[in-house]
Residue, then its C-alpha position, 0 to 999 in steps of 0.5 A: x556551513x551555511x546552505x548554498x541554496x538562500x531560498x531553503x531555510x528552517x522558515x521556509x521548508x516547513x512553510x514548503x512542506x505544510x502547503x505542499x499537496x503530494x500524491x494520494x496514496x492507497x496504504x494511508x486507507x488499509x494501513x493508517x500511519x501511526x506513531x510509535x516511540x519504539x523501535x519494534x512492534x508486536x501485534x496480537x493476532x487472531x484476537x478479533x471477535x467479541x462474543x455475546x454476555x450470557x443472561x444469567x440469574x440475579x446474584x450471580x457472578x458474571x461468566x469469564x470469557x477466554x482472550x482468543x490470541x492465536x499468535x503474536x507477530x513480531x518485528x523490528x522497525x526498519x529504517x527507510x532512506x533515500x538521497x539526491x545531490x545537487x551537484x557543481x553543475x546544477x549550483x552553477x545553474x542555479x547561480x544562473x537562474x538567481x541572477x537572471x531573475x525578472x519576474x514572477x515566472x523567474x521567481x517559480x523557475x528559481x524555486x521549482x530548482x531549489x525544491x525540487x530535490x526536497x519534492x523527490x525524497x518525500x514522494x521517494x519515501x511515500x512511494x516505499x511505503x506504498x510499495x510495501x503496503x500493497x505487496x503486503x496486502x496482495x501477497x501476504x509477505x514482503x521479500x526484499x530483493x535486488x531486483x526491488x530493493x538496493x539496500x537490505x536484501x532479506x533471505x527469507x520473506x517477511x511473512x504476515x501470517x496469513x492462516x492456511x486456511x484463508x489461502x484459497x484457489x479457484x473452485x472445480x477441477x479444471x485449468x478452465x476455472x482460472x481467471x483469465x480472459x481466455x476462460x470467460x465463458x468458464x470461470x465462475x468468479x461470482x461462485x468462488x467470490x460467494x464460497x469465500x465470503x460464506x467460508x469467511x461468515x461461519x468463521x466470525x468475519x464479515x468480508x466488506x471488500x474485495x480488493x484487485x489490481x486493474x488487469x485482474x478486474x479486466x479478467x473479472x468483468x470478462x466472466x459471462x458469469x460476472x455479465x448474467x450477475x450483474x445484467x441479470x439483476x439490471x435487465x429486465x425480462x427483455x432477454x437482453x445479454x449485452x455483449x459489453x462488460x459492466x464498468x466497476x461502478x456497475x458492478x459494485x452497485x449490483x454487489x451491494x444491493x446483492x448483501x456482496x461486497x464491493x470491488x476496489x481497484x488498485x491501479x498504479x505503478x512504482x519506479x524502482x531504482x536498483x544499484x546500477x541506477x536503472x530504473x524499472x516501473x512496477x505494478x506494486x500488487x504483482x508477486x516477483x514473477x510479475x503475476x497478478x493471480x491473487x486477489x484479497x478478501x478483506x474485512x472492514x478498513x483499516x487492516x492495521x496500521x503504518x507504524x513510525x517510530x523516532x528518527x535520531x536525526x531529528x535531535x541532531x542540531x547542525x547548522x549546516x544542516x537544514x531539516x523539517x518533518x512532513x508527516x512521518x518524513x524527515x526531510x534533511x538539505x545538506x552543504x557539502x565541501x569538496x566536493x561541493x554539493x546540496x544534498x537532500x535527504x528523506x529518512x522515515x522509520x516505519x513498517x507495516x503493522x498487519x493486525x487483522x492478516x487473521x481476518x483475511x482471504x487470499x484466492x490464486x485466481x489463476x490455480x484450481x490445485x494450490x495457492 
């Protein structure tokens, strides 16, 4: 069946999506896309370190050093789907409008309405794969559930692996050392940033950043702690404690001239659609109790990879069916019969590969007993 929409065709959906700019991303930094011709992934981790040759004498032979593999993560990739209908009435629109075309502004009206389904199910999938990387990188694990996910709903969280060791919660003994702005005068984030990056440092990793969502870092540059850090080091002996709080561009210049790492900020939000079809916008770093307390300690990027394995409609030849690949999305435009429909679909097959989970650090900033 040949496609009810003219304007969609091999040609000119790969010409689509080739030009198309869509929204930039946070998970392409921490979590490069990376192809695979599997459909399961196994990541070695604790594997980091290269350690020093030892001098030894001429003609002797060279001394063996042991592979330092602590685990192995294992896992199957998962499919990633998403679909939108062009029902009777949208066609009769789009009748409409094709007919009544006039100039250039007709001419866009008339193909923002055929493409804009195609726009919606890549950044549908893009938007799952952000999901994802964030929850990964804020909470260490990834739980489908309900509330965040209409399809497979898993009953035991998807765990990374993080060590027991690198899961740490504010230093001192009282509720008052929790990050929040109702204990800026007694949290002390730069003390607890220095005795995680010095516990990091005698384990072999160097933290580069440290990496928060936007209502966090409100808490943070509250500190009268972060303030006397960072206007310490700026004022000079006037006595001046300005009363406002450092802009992260401050803060992060002083950082790096301190040997500290840098702050980065993840400052964006995620519709969810759940099976009753409402939707609800999420910060993607928050836990499932809409939390925010963890903040992660990270090595140089990236952390690992997006692994995207082979889409077995891509082999699939069907000439109603119209479909190109941006990126690692296929995208698929379908004619429907009874009843009649354009639908448009967006496969992806990929997950998270988090190699480096070993070499990173998570603080509860809002506990001072337990992670």
């Amino acid at each position: 069946m040949e496609n009810f929409l003219a304007e969609i065709t091999e040609k000119s959906l790969g010409v689509y999506l080739d030009t198309m700019e869509y929204k930039k991303r946070y998970f392409v930094n921490y979590f490069p896309l990376k192809y695979t011709p599997f459909f399961s992934y196994e990541v070695l981790i604790g594997s980091k370190g290269i350690s020093a040759a030892d001098i030894v004498s001429y003609n002797s032979s060279a001394p063996q050093k042991t592979r330092r593999v602590v685990d192995r993560l294992k896992g199957d990739i998962p499919a990633i789907r998403v679909s939108r209908i062009m029902d009777e009435k949208k066609l009769n629109e789009y009748n409409i409008v094709k007919a009544t075309v006039k100039n250039d502004v007709d001419k866009q009206a008339l193909m923002d309405l055929c493409y804009d389904d195609i726009d919606f199910v890549v950044e549908s999938v893009m938007q799952r794969c952000e999901w994802l990387a964030l929850q990964a990188l804020s909470q260490t694990v990834v739980s489908l559930t309900a509330v965040n996910n209409a399809g497979v709903i898993t009953e035991e969280a998807i765990d990374f692996g993080l060590p027991t060791a690198n899961k740490e919660f504010v230093g001192g003994a009282a509720a008052n050392r929790q990050w929040l702005v109702a204990n800026s005068a007694t949290c002390l984030p730069i003390t607890d940033i220095i005795n995680i990056c010095s516990e990091a440092r005698k384990a072999g990793v160097m933290i580069k950043h440290i990496v928060m969502n936007l209502s966090k870092f409100l808490d943070f540059k509250a500190s009268a702690e972060v303030k006397d850090f960072i206007y310490g080091i700026l004022v000079s002996g006037a006595g001046i404690t300005p009363g406002v709080s450092p802009t992260l561009k401050t803060i992060n210049q002083v950082m790096r001239e301190s040997g500290m790492p840098d702050i980065q900020l993840i400052d964006t939000y995620i519709d969810i659609e759940n099976s009753d079809h409402d939707i609800v916008s999420y910060d993607p770093w928050l836990n499932a109790g809409s939390e925010d307390k963890y903040v992660s300690f990270i090595p140089e990027l990236p952390l690992g990879r997006f692994l995207h394995g082979p889409i077995a409609a891509e082999t699939v030849k069907d000439p109603g069916i119209i479909q190109k690949k941006t990126g690692h999305i296929l995208v698929q435009s379908i004619a429907q019969q009874d009843p009649v429909q354009q639908k448009t679909v967006g496969l992806a097959n990929c997950f998270i590969s988090f190699d480096k989970i070993n070499q990173v650090w998570s603080l509860n900033t809002e506990s001072h007993t337990a992670w």
